[in-house]
TORMI-760827 format. One line per 3 residues: number of its first residue (from 1); their letters; for each residue y, x, z of C-alpha. Coordinates in steps of 0.001 Angstrom, whole numbers, plus 500000, padded with zeros to 6 digits. Each point is the difference from the previous one (the first is absolute). Layout:
BEGIN
NUM	a	Y/X/Z; ...
end
This chain:
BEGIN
1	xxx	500000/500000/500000; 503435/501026/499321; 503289/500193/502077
4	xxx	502242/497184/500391; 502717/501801/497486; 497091/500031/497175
7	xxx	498993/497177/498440; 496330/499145/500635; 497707/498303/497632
10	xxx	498964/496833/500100; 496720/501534/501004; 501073/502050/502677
13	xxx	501351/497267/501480; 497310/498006/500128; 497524/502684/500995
16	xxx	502525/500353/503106; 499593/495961/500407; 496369/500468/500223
19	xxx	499808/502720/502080; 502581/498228/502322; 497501/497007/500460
22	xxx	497343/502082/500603; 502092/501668/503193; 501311/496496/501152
25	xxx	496467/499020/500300; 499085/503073/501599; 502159/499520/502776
28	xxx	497914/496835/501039; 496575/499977/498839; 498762/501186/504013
31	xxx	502040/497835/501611; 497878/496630/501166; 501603/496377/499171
34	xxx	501358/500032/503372; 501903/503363/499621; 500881/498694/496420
37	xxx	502163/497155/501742; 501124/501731/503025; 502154/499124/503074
40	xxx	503697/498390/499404; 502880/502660/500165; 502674/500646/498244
43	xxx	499530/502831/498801; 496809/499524/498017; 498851/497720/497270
46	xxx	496528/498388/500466; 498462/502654/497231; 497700/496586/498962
49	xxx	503311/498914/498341; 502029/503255/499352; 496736/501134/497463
52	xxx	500706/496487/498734; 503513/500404/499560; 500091/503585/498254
55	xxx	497550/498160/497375; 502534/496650/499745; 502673/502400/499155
58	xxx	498706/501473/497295; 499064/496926/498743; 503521/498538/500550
61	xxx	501833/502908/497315; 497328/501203/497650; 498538/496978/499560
64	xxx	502127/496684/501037; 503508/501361/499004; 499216/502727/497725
67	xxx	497391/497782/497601; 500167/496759/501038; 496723/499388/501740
70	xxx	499279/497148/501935; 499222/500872/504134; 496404/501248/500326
73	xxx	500211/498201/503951; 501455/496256/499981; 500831/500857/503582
76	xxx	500986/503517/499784; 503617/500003/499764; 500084/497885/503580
79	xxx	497534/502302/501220; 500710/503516/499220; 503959/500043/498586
82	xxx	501375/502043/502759; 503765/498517/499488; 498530/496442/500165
85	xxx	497288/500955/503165; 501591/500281/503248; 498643/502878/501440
88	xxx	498622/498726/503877; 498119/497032/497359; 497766/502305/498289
91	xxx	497063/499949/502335; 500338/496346/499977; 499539/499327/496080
94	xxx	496410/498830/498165; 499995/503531/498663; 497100/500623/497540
97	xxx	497123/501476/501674; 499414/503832/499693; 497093/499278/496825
100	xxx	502844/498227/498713; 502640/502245/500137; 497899/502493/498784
103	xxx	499199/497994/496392; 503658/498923/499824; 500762/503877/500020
106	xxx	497663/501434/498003; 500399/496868/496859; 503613/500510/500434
109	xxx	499735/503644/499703; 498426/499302/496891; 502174/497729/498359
112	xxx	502983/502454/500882; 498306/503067/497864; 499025/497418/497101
115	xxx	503263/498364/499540; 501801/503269/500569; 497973/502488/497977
118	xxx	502033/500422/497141; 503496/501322/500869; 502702/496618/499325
121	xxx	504089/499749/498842; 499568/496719/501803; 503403/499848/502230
124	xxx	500896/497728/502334; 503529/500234/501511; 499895/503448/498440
127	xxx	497038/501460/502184; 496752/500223/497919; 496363/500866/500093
130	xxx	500662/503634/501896; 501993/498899/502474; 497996/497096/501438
133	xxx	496679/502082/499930; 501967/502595/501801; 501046/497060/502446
136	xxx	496976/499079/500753; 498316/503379/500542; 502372/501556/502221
139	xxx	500021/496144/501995; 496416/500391/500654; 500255/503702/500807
142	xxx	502696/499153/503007; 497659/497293/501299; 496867/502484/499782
145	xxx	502327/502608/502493; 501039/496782/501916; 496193/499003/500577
148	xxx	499644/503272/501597; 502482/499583/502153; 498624/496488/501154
151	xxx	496333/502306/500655; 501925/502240/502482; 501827/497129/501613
154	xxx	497205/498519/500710; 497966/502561/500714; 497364/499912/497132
157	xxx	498135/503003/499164; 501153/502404/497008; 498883/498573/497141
160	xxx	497097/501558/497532; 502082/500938/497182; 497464/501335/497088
163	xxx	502348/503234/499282; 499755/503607/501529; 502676/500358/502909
166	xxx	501107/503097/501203; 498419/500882/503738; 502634/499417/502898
169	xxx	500126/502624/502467; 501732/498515/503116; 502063/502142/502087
172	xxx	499051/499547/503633; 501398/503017/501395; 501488/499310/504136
175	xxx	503202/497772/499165; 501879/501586/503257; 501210/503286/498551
178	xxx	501990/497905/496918; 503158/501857/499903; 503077/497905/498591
181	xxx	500139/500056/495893; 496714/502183/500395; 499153/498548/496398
184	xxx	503484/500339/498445; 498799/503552/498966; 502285/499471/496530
187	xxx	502691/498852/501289; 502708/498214/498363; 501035/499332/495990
190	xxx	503611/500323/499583; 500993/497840/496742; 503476/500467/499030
193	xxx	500857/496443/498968; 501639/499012/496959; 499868/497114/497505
196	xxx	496172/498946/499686; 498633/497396/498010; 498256/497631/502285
199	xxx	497069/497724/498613; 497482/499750/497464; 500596/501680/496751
202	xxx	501016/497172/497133; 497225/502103/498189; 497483/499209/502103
205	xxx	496922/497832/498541; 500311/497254/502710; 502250/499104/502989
208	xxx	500467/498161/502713; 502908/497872/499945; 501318/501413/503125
211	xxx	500353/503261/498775; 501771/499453/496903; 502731/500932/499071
214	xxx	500167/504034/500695; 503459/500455/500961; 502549/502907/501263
217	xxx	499996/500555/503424; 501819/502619/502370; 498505/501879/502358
220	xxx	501644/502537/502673; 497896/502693/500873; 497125/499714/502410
223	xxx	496872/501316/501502; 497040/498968/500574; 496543/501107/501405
226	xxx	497592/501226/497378; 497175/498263/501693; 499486/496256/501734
229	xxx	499888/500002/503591; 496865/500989/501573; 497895/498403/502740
232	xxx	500684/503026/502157; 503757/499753/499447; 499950/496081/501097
235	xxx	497812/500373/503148; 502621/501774/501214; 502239/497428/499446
238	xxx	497641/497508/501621; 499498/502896/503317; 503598/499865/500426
241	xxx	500169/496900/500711; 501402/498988/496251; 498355/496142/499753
244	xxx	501755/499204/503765; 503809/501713/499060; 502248/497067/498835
247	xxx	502602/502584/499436; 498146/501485/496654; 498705/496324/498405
250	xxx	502087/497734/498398; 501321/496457/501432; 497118/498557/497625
253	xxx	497173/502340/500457; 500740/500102/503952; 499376/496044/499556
256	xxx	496684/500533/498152; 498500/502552/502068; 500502/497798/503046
259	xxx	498519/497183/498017; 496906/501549/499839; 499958/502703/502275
262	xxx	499726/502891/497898; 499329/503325/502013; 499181/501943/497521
265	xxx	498264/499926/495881; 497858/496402/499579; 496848/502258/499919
268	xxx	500284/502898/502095; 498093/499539/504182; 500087/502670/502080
271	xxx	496286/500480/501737; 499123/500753/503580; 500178/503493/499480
274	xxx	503639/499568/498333; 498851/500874/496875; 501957/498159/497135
277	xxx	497740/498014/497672; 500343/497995/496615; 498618/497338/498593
280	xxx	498833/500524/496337; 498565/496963/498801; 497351/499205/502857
283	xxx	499965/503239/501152; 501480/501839/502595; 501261/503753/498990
286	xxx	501741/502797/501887; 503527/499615/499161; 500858/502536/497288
289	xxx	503000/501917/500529; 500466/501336/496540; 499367/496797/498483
292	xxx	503511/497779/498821; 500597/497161/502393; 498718/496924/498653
295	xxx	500471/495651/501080; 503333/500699/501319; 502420/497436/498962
298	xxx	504022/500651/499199; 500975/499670/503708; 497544/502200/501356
301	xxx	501236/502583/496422; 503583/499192/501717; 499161/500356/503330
304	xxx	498414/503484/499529; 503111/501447/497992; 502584/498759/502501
307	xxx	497333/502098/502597; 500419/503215/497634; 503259/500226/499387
310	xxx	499190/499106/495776; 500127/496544/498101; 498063/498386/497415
313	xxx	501063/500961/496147; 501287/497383/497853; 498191/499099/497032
316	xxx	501981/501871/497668; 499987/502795/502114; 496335/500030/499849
319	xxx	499864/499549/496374; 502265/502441/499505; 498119/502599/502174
322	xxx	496396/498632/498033; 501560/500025/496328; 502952/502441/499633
325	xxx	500009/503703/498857; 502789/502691/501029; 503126/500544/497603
328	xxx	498661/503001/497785; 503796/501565/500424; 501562/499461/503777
331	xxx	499603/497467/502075; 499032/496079/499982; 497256/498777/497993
334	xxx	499359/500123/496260; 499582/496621/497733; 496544/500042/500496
337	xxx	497660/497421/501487; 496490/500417/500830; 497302/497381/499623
340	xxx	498110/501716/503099; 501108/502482/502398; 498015/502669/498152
343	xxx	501216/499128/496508; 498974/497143/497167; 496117/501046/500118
346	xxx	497860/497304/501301; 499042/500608/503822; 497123/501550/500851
349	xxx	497826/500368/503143; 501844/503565/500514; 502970/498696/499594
352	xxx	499749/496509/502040; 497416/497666/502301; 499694/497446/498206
355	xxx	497180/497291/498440; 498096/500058/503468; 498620/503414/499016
358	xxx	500286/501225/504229; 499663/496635/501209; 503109/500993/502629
361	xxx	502931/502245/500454; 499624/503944/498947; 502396/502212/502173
364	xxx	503174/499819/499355; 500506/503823/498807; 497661/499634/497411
367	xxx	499616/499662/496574; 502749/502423/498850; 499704/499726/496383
370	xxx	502015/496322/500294; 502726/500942/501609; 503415/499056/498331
373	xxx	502757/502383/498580; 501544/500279/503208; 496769/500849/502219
376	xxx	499149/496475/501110; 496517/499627/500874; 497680/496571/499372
379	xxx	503077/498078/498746; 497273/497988/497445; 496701/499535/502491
382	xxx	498739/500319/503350; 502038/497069/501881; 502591/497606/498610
385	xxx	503849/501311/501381; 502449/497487/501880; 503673/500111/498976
388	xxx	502983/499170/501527; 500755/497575/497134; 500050/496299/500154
391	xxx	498210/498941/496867; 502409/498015/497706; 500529/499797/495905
394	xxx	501032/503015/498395; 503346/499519/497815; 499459/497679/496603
397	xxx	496657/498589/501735; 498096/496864/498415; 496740/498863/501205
400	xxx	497075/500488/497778; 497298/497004/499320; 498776/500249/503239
403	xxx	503560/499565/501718; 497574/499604/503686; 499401/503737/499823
406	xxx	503801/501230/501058; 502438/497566/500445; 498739/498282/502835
409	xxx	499972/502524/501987; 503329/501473/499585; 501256/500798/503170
412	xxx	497632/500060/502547; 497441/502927/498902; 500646/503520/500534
415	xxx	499498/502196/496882; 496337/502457/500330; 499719/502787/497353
418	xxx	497257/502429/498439; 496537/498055/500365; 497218/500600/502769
421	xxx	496444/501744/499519; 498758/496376/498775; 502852/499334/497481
424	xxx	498896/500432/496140; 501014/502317/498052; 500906/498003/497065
427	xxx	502295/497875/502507; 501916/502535/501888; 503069/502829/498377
430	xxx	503332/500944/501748; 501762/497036/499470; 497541/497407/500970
433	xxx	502023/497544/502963; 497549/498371/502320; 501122/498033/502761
436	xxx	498900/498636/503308; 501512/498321/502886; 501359/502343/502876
439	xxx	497381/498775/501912; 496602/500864/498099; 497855/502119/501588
442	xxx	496720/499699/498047; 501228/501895/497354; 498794/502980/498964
445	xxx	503874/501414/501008; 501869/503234/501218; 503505/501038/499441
448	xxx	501212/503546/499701; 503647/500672/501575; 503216/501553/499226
451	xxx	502350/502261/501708; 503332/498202/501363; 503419/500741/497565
454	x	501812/502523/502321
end
């Protein structure tokens, strides 16, 4: 498969749509019917209907709206149309039973590749074939990476994935002799600012409608940490006391750590002997210093920074640290943008943790052949990033045929960059906007940190 700046064939595309199926399925074939629904929370989807609803989408644009089929389900837009489905309902619906779901996926499937294997001009509202196969794929992509966040919420086991993973070495060395920024062994990237172009490239084979259009933006100078923050580095945040300070959390966060009593990360316990553990899936691991700090939501990110003295980057700041090259004469930054933080060549598993190839976080001084321009380590990879920025429209904005996927949530979700180790590889580049409420902590999330303006 090919990067998101080259066009794909209509092959490729549908060899990703096949293989995509085959990992959504994956990620529930040992689960029992009772795992398969689930307990309510809000957080989760019953993964009975979210396998449901990855397949009605697809249906919906490449075969409803693109050519005009008539709806495979009678039910299925009451049942599995997530803008029409209240969320707390969808335990309550007559979903179709897992045999069901299963034929409805696989004869959908197969309608998709028939009626879309020869590439089409067919436009409608100027967005053709490409686009809406693209839609789909990366759609069922993010649920796949959601569905294994609902498995470590709930405690599930890893899942058997049929692919080689890399082994994980935890490191359980004695937690007590953590030294402050220990990890921080690269230090700081200083970027000297300038005008940056921030969003996705108009040359780009598909976007999302929130990160259209690319647009000028100015940015002073700044550093920030070539690495995420490390478990080590936020235990000591926790030690000192960090979760019970109202002096270093915001009016907001202080109100949501009292609301549930947060003392420290959701799934971090401390032992009888004191040692700090982790739950990974339904497993409980020595906490690993080296590892990047993981299901910590924006006002624990917030919290931490206030702690150290640093902040959280803005978006384009982070962009701008992932994508931008050095002025080849004095300083600033030259008119290049890069796709990745290594360059325009697709990533690659020295380059970036992605595709569920380690099944978890790597450390975060690793992988040294992606680093950006400017030194900045696992910018695409590893654990998604929080920002500082409120997400919101981007200059010129319109909503794209499915107007649900940004506008509604203008305003209340706090921009993540740069993809986890389960994000896809044909999903995630530099200027890729997800976006989460402050408040998510199931999430596969981190944040690195920049130093204060002086």
């Amino acid at each position: 498969m090919t990067a998101r700046h080259t066009a794909a064939s209509t092959d490729q595309i549908l060899e990703a749509l096949r293989e995509a199926r085959e990992r959504t399925l994956e990620l529930v074939a040992d689960l029992s019917d009772e795992q398969l629904i689930g307990p309510r929370l809000g957080l989760v989807n019953p993964l009975r209907w979210e396998i449901a609803h990855v397949g009605w989408f697809s249906e919906f644009w490449c075969l409803r709206h693109l050519h005009g089929e008539q709806p495979l389900l009678s039910q299925g837009d009451s049942l599995y149309d997530s803008a029409r489905v209240a969320h707390d309902t969808r335990w309550d619906l007559p979903l179709l039973s897992r045999a069901e779901t299963l034929a409805y996926l696989s004869r959908l499937l197969d309608r998709v590749l028939e009626l879309n294997r020869e590439p089409s001009d067919k436009q409608i509202d100027g967005y053709g074939q490409s686009y809406f196969l693209h839609l789909v794929l990366f759609h069922e992509q993010m649920h796949a990476e959601a569905m294994m966040y609902t498995r470590q919420t709930l405690g599930y086991p890893a899942p058997p994935l049929r692919f080689e993973t890399a082994t994980r070495t935890p490191n359980s060395r004695r937690l007590e002799v953590i030294e402050q920024h220990e990890s921080e062994i690269l230090g700081d990237a200083h970027i000297p600012g300038g005008t940056f172009l921030l969003g996705e490239s108009r040359g780009a084979v598909f976007q999302f409608d929130n990160e259209q259009s690319e647009h000028e933006v100015d940015v002073a100078r700044f550093s920030i940490s070539r690495t995420a923050t490390t478990n080590g580095e936020f235990l000591n945040f926790v030690l000192d006391g960090g979760y019970t300070n109202r002096q270093v959390w915001s009016d907001e966060g202080w109100r949501w750590r009292e609301a549930v009593a947060a003392e420290h990360p959701v799934y971090w316990q401390r032992d009888l002997g004191g040692q700090w553990l982790r739950r990974d899936f339904d497993q409980l691991v020595p906490l690993e210093t080296r590892l990047p700090v993981i299901h910590v939501n924006w006002f624990e990110a917030d919290a931490y920074c206030r702690w150290a003295g640093r902040r959280l980057p803005t978006e384009s700041e982070w962009e701008m640290a992932a994508s931008s090259e050095p002025a080849a004469n004095g300083p600033g930054i030259s008119s290049r943008k890069r796709v990745y933080p290594w360059g325009d060549e697709w990533p690659t598993p020295n380059r970036a943790n992605l595709d569920w190839r380690s099944m978890g976080c790597v450390e975060t001084d690793a992988l040294p052949e992606g680093d950006s321009a400017f030194g900045c380590r696992q910018m695409i990879g590893n654990v998604w990033e929080w920002t500082s920025t409120t997400f919101g429209a981007y200059p010129g904005f319109a909503a794209g045929p499915y107007y649900e996927y940004s506008a509604p949530w203008f305003g209340n979700h706090k921009i993540l960059r740069g993809g986890c180790w389960a994000t896809r590889s044909l999903l995630i580049r530099n200027a890729y906007r997800n976006f989460y409420t402050p408040d998510r902590r199931d999430v596969w999330a981190g944040f690195r940190t920049c130093a204060l303006s002086k």
